[in-house]
N, C-alpha and C positions, 0 to 999 in steps of 0.2 A: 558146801552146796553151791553151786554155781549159781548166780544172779542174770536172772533171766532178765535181755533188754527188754525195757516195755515202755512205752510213749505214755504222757500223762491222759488221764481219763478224760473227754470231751473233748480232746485237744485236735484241731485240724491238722495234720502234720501227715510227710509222704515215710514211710515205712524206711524205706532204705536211709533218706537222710537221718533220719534218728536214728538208727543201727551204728552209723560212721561219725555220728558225733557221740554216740556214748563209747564208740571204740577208743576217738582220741581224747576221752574223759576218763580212760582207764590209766591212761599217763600220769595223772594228778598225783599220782604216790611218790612221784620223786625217782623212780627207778628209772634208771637209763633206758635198758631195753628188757624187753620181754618175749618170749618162745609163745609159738603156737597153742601150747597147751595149756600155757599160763592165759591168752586172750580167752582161749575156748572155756574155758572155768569160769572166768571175770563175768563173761558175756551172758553164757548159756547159750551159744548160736552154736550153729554145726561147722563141724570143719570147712565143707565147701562152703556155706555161704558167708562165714570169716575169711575165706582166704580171697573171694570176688570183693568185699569190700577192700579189705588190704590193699588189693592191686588198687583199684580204684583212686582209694587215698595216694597211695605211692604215685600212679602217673599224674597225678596233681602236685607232688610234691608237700603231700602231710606226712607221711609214712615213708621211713626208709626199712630196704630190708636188707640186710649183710650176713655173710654168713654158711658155713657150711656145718651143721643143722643149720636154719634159718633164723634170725632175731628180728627183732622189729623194734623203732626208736623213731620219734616224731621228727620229721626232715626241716627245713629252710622255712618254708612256706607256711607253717606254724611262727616261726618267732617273726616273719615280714610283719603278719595281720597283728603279733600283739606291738609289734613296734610302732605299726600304724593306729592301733588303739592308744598307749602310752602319750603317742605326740599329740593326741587331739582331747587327751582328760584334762578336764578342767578341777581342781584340788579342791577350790572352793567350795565348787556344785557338789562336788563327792562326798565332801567331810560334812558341810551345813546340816544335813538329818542325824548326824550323829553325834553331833555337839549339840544342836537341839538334843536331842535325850537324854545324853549327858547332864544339861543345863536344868531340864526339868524334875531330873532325878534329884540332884546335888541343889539346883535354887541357888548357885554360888556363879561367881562370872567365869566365863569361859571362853580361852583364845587357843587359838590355832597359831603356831610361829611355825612360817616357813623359812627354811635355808634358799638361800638367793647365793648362789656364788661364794664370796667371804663374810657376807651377811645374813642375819637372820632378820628377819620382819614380820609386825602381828598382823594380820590379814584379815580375819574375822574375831569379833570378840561379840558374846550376848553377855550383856550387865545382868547381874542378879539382882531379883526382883524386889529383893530385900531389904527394908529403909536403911540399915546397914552395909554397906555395899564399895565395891572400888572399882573403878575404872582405870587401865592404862591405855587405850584407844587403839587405834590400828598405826600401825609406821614401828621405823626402826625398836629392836630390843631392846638395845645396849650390849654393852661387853657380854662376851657368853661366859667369861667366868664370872660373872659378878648376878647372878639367878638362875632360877628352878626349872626356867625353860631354855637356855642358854647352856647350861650343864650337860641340861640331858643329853641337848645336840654335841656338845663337843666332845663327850664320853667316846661317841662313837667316831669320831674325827681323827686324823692323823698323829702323829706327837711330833711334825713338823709344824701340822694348825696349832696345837695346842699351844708349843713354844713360843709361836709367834704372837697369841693372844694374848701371853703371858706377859710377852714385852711391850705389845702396845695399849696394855691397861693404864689407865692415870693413875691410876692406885696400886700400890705394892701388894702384888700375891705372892701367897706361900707357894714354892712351886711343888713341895712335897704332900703338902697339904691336900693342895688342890687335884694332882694325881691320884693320891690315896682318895679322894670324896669321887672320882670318876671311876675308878675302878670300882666301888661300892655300888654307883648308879649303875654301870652296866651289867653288875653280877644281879640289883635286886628291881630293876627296868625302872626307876620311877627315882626322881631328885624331890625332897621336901625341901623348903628355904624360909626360915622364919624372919620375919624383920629385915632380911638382907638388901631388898631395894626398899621398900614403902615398910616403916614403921608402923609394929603391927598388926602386920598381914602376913598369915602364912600361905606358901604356893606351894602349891604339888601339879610336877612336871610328871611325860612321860615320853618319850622318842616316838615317832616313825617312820618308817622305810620305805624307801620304795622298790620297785623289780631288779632283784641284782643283791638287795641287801645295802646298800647304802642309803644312810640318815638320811631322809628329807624336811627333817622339822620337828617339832612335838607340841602335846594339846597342854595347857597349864591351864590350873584354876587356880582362883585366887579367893581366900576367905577371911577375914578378922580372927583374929586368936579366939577372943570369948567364945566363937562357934567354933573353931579350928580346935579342936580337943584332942587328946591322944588317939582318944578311939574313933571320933570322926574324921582326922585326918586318915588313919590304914581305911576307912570303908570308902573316902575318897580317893585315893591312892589304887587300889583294887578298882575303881570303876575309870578312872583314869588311866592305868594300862591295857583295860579290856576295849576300851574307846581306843585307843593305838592301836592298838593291835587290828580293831576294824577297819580304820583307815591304812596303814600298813596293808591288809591283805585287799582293799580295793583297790590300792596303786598297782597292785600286781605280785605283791611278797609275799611267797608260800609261809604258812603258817611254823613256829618254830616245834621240833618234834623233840 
């Protein structure tokens, strides 16, 4: 059945611009381009007044059209605005509500590590509220082989980063070891790490993305063993990739299908 455009109820808004923004909201699928008849279905508009917008988009440079039948595929002037969106996010601002819930849900501490360059750095953390509780503060990681938030990041990194992590560790890493524990992190999205930096404490990391698909960081919580239990850690683990995964699709990363 075709999905009739329709602007939300009491909403002040001019008819035609909501027509043209739900047309380049039909792109969200991931599909390169799509035929006339594939909009006219999506939409529920009429062929002529699908095709006055179309033009429209296109002499602005939203819409390309190619083709002999005709296709359509979002032009230049689509990726300018998100690039110009991209340079002016703030990650802090983006992520803070969602680690707040994260925080409130779990009651366990909660940091953000972003990737800087060849560094990772903690950026925001909310301490849990719990007389139980740990703190690593905001600044440098440490070695990304050597934790649960460290891991995650460099699963998704090169195996020119990785080698070179390997070698500028002060400490001897297995190098087959720690391959095989990254390829695990990437096939099940989330690093667990008992005792490995703070005695004790187990962490559960998980990666995030930004526009493009390249690692920008991941969210780790940190909890004490006595509460970190088999079955609490999967339900932290599970709320810890879905927290990625939101921050991920705020940077701009289509969701994984």
């Amino acid at each position: 059945m075709p999905r009739a455009i329709k602007r939300k109820e009491g909403a002040s808004s001019i008819r035609a611009v909501d027509r043209a923004l739900e047309i380049l909201k039909l792109f969200q699928d991931g599909k390169a381009s799509k035929s006339i008849m594939e909009l006219q279905s999506a939409s529920g508009l009429s062929r002529p007044t699908l095709y006055r917008l179309l033009d429209t988009l296109a002499a602005h440079r939203f819409i390309r059209m190619t083709g002999l039948p005709q296709r359509f595929s979002l032009d230049y002037a689509v990726g300018q605005l998100a690039q110009s969106w991209l340079a002016g996010l703030d990650l802090t601002t983006v992520a803070r509500p969602i680690l707040e819930r994260l925080h409130e849900r779990t009651e366990e501490t909660v940091s953000l590590a972003m990737l800087q360059g060849s560094e990772a750095i903690y950026a925001v953390e909310l301490v849990s509220p719990q007389i139980l509780s740990m703190s690593r503060g905001v600044g440098p990681i440490g070695p990304l082989v050597q934790s649960a938030s460290g891991k995650s990041i460099l699963a998704h990194l090169s195996e020119d980063v990785i080698q070179a992590e390997i070698k500028a560790s002060s400490q001897h890493v297995d190098g087959v070891a720690l391959r095989k524990a990254l390829a695990k992190i990437r096939k099940d999205g989330f690093c667990i790490a008992r005792g490995e930096v703070i005695k004790g404490v187990v962490a559960v990391a998980a990666p995030y993305f930004k526009s493009g698909g390249a690692v920008a960081g991941a969210i780790v919580i940190f909890g004490p063993e006595v509460r970190m239990t088999s079955d609490r850690t999967k339900t932290v683990s599970r709320a810890v990739v879905a927290a990625a995964a939101e921050i991920s699709s705020a940077m701009g990363q289509s969701p994984a299908r």
